[in-house]
C-alpha positions in Angstrom: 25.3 7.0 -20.2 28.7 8.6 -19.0 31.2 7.2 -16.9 30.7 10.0 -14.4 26.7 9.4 -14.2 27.5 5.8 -13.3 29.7 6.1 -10.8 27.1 9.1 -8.9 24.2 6.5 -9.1 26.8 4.0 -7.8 28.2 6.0 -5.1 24.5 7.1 -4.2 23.8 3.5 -4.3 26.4 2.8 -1.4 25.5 5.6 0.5 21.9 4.7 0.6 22.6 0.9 1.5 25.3 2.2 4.4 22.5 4.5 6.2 19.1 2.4 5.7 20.1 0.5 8.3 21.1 2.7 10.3 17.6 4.9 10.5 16.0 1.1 11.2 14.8 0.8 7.7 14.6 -2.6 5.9 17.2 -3.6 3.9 17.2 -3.9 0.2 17.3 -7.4 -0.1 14.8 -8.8 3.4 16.1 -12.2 4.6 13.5 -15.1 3.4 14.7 -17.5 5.8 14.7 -17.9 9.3 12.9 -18.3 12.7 10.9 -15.6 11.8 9.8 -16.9 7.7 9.4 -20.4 9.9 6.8 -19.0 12.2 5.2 -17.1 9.6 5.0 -20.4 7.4 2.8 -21.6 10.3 0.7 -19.0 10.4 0.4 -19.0 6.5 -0.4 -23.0 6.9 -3.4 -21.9 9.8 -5.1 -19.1 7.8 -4.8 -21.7 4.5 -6.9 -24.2 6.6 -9.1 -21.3 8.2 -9.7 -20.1 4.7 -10.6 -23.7 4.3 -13.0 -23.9 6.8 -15.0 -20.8 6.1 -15.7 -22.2 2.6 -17.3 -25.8 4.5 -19.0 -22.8 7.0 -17.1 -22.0 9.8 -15.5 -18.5 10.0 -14.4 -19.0 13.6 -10.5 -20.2 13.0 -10.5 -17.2 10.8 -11.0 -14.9 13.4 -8.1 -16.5 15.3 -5.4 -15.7 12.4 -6.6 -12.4 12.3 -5.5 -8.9 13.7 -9.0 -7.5 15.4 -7.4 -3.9 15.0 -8.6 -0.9 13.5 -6.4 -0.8 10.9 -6.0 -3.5 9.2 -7.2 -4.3 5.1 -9.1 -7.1 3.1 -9.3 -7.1 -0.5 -10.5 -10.3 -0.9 -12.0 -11.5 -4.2 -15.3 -10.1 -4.4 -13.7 -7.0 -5.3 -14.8 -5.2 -2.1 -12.3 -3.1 0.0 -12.5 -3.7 3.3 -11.2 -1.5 6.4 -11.1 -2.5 10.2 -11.8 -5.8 11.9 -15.6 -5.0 12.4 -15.9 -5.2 8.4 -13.8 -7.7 7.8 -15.4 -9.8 10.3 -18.7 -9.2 9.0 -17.2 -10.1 5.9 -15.7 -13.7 6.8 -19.1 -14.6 8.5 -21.0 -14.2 5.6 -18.7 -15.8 3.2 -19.2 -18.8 5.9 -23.0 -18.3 5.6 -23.0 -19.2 1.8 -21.4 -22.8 2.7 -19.5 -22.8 -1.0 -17.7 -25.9 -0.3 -15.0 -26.5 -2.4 -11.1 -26.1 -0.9 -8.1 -23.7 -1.8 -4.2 -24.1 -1.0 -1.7 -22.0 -1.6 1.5 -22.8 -3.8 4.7 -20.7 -5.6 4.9 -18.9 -1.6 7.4 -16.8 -0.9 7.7 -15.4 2.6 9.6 -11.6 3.3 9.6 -11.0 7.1 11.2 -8.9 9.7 10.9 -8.8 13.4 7.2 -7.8 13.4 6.4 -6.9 9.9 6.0 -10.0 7.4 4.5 -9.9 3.8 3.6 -13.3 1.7 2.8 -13.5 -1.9 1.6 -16.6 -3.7 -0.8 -18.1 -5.4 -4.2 -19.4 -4.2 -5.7 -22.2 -6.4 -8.7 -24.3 -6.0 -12.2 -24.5 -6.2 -15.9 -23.8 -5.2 -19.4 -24.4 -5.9 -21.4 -21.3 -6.1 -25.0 -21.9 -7.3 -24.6 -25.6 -7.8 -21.8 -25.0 -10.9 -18.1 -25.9 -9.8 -15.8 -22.8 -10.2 -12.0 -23.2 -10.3 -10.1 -20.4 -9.4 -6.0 -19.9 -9.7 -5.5 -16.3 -8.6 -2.8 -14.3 -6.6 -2.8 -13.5 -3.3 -0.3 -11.5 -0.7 -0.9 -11.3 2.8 0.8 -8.9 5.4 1.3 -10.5 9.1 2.2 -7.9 12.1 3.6 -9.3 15.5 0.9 -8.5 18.3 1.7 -9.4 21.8 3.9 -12.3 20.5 1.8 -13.7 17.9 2.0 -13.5 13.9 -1.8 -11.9 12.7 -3.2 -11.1 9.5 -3.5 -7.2 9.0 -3.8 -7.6 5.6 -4.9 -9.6 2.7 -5.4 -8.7 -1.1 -6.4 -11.1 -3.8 -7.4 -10.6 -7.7 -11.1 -11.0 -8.1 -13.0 -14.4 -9.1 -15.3 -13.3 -11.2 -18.0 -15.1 -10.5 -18.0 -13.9 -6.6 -18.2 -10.3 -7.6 -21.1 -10.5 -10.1 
C-alpha cells in the first residue's frame, strides 16, 4: 500500500471523526460507562428477572420493561420474527402459558448507550424443562433499550435459537 494511500484513508479518517459529531451522529467509539450504562444496567437486571418470571408463568413484569410501540422487534429463540407490541405481547403471554420453569441470567454484558438510544450484548445461559427433559441453553443475546417519557424500554431483543423451542 503506498505512502500516499495511507495518509488519504488517514486524512479521511480525521475528517470523518471531526464532522460526526457535529451532524449528531454517534461517535466511533460510544462511552460504556456512565449514568446512562448505570440506568440501563437496571433495566437489563428488571427484564433478566421478567424473563425469569415468564418462564415460572407470569408475563406481566415483562410487559413493564417493554416498549408497547409499533415499532419495535423480538427475535427471540423460537426462531420467529416478531414486529409491534401486539405480537410480541401475544408472544410473552404464551411463552408464560407453557410454565417451562427453569431460570436464565445473563453474563459477559456489555452495555453501549447514548442519551436515548442503548444497545446490550451478552450472553444468556440457563435452563428449562420443556416436555419433562431439562434443556440447558448458553446462547447470545443483544437487546436495544429507547428512552420513552423518561424511562429505559425494550424495543428490541434478538437471541440465537434453542433448538428445542423452535421444533
Amino acid at each position: 500500500m503506498s505512502n500516499r494511500w495511507v495518509a488519504l484513508c488517514s486524512a479521511f479518517a480525521l475528517v470523518l471523526a471531526a464532522v460526526c459529531p457535529a451532524y449528531g451522529l454517534p461517535p466511533a467509539s460510544p462511552k460504556r460507562d456512565g449514568p446512562e450504562q448505570a440506568a440501563v444496567r437496571k433495566v437489563l437486571d428488571r427484564y433478566m428477572i421478567a424473563l425469569n418470571t415468564v418462564l415460572a408463568g407470569d408475563a406481566d413484569p415483562m410487559k413493564d420493561v417493554w416498549s408497547h410501540a409499533d415499532d419495535i422487534t423480538y427475535m427471540g429463540p423460537t426462531g420467529t420474527v416478531l414486529n409491534g407490541w401486539k405480537e410480541i405481547e401475544k408472544s410473552w403471554e404464551f411463552q408464560a402459558g407453557r410454565k417451562l420453569g427453569g431460570k436464565c441470567q445473563g453474563s459477559d454484558i456489555s452495555i453501549f448507550a447514548g442519551k436515548d438510544l442503548a444497545v446490550v450484548v451478552y450472553l444468556e445461559k440457563g435452563n428449562l424443562n420443556l416436555k419433562g427433559q431439562p434443556v440447558d441453553f448458553s446462547i447470545r443475546g443483544t437487546t436495544t433499550f429507547r428512552l420513552e417519557e423518561g424511562n429505559w424500554k425494550v424495543i428490541g431483543h434478538h437471541t440465537d435459537i434453542i433448538p428445542a423451542l423452535a421444533k
